[in-house]
C-alpha positions as CSV (number, residue, x, y, z in Angstrom):
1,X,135.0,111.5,83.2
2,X,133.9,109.0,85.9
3,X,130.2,110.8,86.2
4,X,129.1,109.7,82.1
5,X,130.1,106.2,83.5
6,X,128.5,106.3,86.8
7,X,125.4,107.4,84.6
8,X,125.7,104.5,82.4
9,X,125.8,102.0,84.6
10,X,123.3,103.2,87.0
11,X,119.9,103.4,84.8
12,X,120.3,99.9,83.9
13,X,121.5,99.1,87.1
14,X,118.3,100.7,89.4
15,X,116.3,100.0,86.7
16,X,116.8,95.9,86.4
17,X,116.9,96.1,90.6
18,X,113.1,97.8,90.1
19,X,111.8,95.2,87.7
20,X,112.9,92.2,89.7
21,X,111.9,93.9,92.9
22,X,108.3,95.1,92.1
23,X,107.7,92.1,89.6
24,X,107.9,89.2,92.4
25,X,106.4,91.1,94.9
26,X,103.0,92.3,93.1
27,X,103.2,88.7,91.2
28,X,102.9,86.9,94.4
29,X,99.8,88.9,95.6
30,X,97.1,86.4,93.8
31,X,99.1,83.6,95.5
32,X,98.9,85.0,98.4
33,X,94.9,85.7,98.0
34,X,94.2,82.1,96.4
35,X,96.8,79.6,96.8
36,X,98.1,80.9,100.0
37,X,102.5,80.5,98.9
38,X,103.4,83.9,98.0
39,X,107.3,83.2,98.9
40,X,107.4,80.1,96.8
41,X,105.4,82.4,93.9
42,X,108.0,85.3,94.1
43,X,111.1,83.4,94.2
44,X,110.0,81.9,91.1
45,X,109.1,84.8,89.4
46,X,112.2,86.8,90.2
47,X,114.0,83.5,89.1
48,X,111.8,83.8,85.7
49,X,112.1,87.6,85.6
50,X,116.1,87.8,85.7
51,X,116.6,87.7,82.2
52,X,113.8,90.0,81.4
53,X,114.8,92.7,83.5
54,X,118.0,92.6,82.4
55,X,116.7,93.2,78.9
56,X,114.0,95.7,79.6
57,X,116.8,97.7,81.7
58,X,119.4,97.7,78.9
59,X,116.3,99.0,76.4
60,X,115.7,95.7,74.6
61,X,118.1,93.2,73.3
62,X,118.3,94.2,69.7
63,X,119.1,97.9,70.2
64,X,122.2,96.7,72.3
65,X,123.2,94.0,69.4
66,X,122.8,96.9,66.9
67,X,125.2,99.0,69.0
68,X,127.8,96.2,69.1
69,X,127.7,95.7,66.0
70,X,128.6,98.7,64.8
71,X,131.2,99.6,67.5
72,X,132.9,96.2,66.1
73,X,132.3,96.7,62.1
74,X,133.2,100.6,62.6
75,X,136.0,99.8,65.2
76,X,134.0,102.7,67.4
77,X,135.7,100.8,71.1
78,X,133.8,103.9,73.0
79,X,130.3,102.6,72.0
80,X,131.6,99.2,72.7
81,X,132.5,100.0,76.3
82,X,129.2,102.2,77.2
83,X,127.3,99.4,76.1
84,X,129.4,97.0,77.9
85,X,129.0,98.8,81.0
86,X,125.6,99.3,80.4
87,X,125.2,95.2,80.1
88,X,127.2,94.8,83.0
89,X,125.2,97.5,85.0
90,X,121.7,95.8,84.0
91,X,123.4,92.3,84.9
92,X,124.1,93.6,88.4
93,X,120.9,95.1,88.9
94,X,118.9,92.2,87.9
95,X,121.6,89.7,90.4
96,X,120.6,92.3,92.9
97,X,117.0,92.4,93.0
98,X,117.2,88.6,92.8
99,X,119.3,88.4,95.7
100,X,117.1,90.7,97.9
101,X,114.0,88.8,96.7
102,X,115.6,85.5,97.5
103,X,116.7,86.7,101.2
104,X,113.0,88.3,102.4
105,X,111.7,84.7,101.0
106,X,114.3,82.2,103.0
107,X,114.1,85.0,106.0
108,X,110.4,85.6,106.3
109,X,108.9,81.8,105.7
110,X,111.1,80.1,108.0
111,X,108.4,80.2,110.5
112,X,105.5,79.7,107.7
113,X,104.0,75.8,107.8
């Protein structure tokens, strides 16, 4: 019982940590070449990329709705709860990544001019 749940809630999850882990930090690379403030650049990508990941992660927004939607008109509450678990897994992962993204940036250019 617990390891169908476990399994919903961890693709989203790992994937939404991946996305606003990998986006930041390859994003700040040309501002790191040209402009020379990568931490600024990634903290304002992962900022930009929360909601993204969080839909990428859950497989697109409309997929999700459609699923919803039918657990509410069909009263199916089982699809309602995978995807709400799903949702809440992808919401997680994307706090995550943001989190760890924010922390290397405040840690590491503290001694940066």
């Amino acid at each position: 019982m617990l390891r169908p749940i476990a399994r919903t809630f961890a693709f989203p999850f790992f994937t939404a940590v991946g996305i606003e882990l990998g986006g930041p930090l390859l994003g700040a690379l040309p501002a790191l070449l040209f402009s020379g403030r990568p931490f600024k650049t990634a903290l304002e990508l992962a900022a930009d990329l929360k909601i993204w990941a969080m839909a990428m992660a859950i497989g697109g927004s409309f997929t999700v709705l459609e699923a919803i939607e039918t657990g509410l008109v069909h009263r199916q509450i089982h699809d309602l709860v995978k995807q709400g678990i799903a949702v809440t897994g992808a919401f997680a992962g994307a706090q995550l990544g943001y989190w760890i993204i924010r922390q290397l940036t405040t840690n590491l250019s503290i001694g940066t001019p």
